[in-house]
C-alpha positions in Angstrom: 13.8 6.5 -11.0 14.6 2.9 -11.3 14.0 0.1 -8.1 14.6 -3.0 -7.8 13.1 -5.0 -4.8 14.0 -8.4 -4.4 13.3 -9.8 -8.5 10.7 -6.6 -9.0 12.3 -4.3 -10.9 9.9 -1.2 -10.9 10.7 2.2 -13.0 8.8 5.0 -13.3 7.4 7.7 -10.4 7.3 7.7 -6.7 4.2 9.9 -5.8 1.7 10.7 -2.9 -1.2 8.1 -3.6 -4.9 8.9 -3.9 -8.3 7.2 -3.2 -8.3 6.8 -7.1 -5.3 4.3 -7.0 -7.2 2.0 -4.5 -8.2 -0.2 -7.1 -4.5 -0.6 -8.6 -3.6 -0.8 -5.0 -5.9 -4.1 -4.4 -4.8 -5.5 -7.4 -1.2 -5.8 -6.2 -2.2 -6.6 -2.4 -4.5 -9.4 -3.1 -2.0 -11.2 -5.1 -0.3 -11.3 -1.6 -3.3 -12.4 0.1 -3.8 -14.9 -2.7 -0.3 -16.4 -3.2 1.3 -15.9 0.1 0.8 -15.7 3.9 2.6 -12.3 4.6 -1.0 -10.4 4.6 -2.3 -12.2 7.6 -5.8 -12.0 5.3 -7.7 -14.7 4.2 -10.0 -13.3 1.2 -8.4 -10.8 -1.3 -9.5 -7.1 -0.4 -12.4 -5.5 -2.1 -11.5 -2.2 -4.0 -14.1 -0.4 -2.0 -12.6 -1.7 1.2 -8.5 -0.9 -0.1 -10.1 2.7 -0.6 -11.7 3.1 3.0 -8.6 1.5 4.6 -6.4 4.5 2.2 -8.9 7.4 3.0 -7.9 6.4 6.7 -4.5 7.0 6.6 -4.0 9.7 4.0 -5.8 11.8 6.4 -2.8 11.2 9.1 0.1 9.3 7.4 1.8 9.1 3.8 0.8 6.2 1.5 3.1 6.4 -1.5 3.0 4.9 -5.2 5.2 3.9 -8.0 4.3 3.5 -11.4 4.0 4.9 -15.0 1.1 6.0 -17.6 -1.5 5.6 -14.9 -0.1 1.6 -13.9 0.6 1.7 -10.4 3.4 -0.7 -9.6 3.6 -1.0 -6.1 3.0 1.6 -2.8 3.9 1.6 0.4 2.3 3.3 3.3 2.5 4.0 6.9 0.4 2.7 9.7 -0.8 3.9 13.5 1.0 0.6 15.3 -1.3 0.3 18.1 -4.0 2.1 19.0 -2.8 3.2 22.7 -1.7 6.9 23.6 1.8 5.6 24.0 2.2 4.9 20.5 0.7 7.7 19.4 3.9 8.9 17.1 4.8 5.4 16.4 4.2 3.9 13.0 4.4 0.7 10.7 6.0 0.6 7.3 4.6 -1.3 4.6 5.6 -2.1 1.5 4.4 -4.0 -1.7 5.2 -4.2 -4.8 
């Protein structure tokens, strides 16, 4: 499967992420963090932090990865968008790559 998001181009496989891509998952995000103000975060992300913030949603909500050979290229994942009982089947997209 080929993508191409904005000038990424990303090939290789779309698959359900696990804790153990945390730290691939970081590496992308904090460049984000680092280069950019989309994030709304000030310090890059610890990996130990990207993999409690994962573990959170993969118990509820899919987090998805792309990538080849064990090189994750980007994810997206869904996110509870606000914590109210009105908005308990709403969710956020979010995608990086």
């Amino acid at each position: 499967m080929k993508l191409c998001l904005r000038s990424h181009k990303i090939e290789g496989m779309i698959r359900p992420a696990t804790t153990d891509d945390a730290a691939h998952a970081c590496d992308i995000y904090n460049y984000y963090v680092t280069q950019t103000a989309i994030t709304f975060e000030e310090r890059p992300v610890a990996a130990d932090d990207m993999t409690e913030r994962m573990a959170e949603i993969l118990d509820t909500l899919p987090w998805l990865v792309c990538g080849e050979d064990g090189k994750v290229q980007g994810f997206a994942y869904a996110s509870k968008w606000k914590g109210r009982c009105a908005y308990r089947y709403s969710v956020r997209l979010e995608r990086l790559c």
